[in-house]
Structures are given as structure tokens and as C-alpha cells.
N, C-alpha and C positions, 0 to 999 in steps of 0.2 A: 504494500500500500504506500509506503517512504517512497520509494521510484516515482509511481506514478505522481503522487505529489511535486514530488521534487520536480520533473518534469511538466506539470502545469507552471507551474510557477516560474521555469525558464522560460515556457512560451509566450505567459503572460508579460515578464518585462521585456524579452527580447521581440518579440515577437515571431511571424511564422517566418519560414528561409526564403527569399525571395527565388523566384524562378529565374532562370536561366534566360537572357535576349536570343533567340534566332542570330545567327549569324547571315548576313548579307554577302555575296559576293559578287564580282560585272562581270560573269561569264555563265550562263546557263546550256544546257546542253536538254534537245528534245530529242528524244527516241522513237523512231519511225513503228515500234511494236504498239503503239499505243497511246495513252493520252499520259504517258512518264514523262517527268522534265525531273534533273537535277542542277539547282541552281549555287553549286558549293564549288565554282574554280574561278580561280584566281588568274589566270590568263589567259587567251585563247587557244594558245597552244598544248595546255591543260585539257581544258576541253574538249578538242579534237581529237586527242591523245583518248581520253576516252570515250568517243564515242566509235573510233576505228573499230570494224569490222564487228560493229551491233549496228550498226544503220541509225543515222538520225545527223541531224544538226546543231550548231552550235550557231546562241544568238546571246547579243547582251542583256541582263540583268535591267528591266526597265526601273526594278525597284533598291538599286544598288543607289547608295550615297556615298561616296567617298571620304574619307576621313578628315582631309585635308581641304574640302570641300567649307568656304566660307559661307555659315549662314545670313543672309540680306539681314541687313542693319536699318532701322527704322532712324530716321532723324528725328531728335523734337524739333516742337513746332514752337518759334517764338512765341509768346506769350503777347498779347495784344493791350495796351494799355487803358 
């Protein structure tokens, strides 16, 4: 019964473990077998690499963001007297 205790009570301050992000990458790879795509390579050369001799193509990741990728800055706006 102490465990389980002891256990609420870490969950309660710490709270629950956060999940894990998806990892994003800009090279996807679709599979002519089907409606498969894996979107997990980092170059395209990766990608064609695996898709040899299983049929299918290789397109970019429309949902890749890149790291380094600056996000648009908003200006404020003067303040009008």
C-alpha cells in the first residue's frame, strides 16, 4: 500500500511524463504497394536509398520546419497619442 502511495504523491507534485514530439523530417518516401509513406529521412539521397527496389517515390516533407528556420516577427505598433 507505501508504493502505491508513494507513487500518487510523485505524480501528484511532478506531474504525468510528458509525451514524446513526433519527429519531423524534409524527405518522405511513398510506396507504390499502397497508401504507405514514411516521412523519417533526412536527405534525399536517404530516401531513394530506401525506396530502391520496393517501388515508390520520394517527395519533400510539406510539413517539415527546419530548425534554423526564423519565425516572422511581428513589429509593434507605435502607440498613437
Amino acid at each position: 500500500m507505501r508504493p502505491l502511495i508513494a507513487t500518487a504523491a510523485l505524480l501528484a507534485v511532478c506531474g504525468p511524463p510528458e509525451r514524446a514530439a513526433a519527429a519531423e523530417y524534409p524527405w518522405c518516401v511513398y510506396y507504390m504497394d499502397g497508401d504507405v509513406s514514411n516521412c523519417g529521412f533526412v536527405s534525399l539521397r536517404q530516401c531513394r536509398m530506401a525506396v530502391t527496389g520496393m517501388g515508390g517515390y520520394c517527395q519533400p516533407n510539406l510539413f517539415y520546419v527546419s530548425p534554423g528556420a526564423a519565425k516572422p516577427r511581428t513589429r509593434a505598433r507605435p502607440r498613437s497619442s
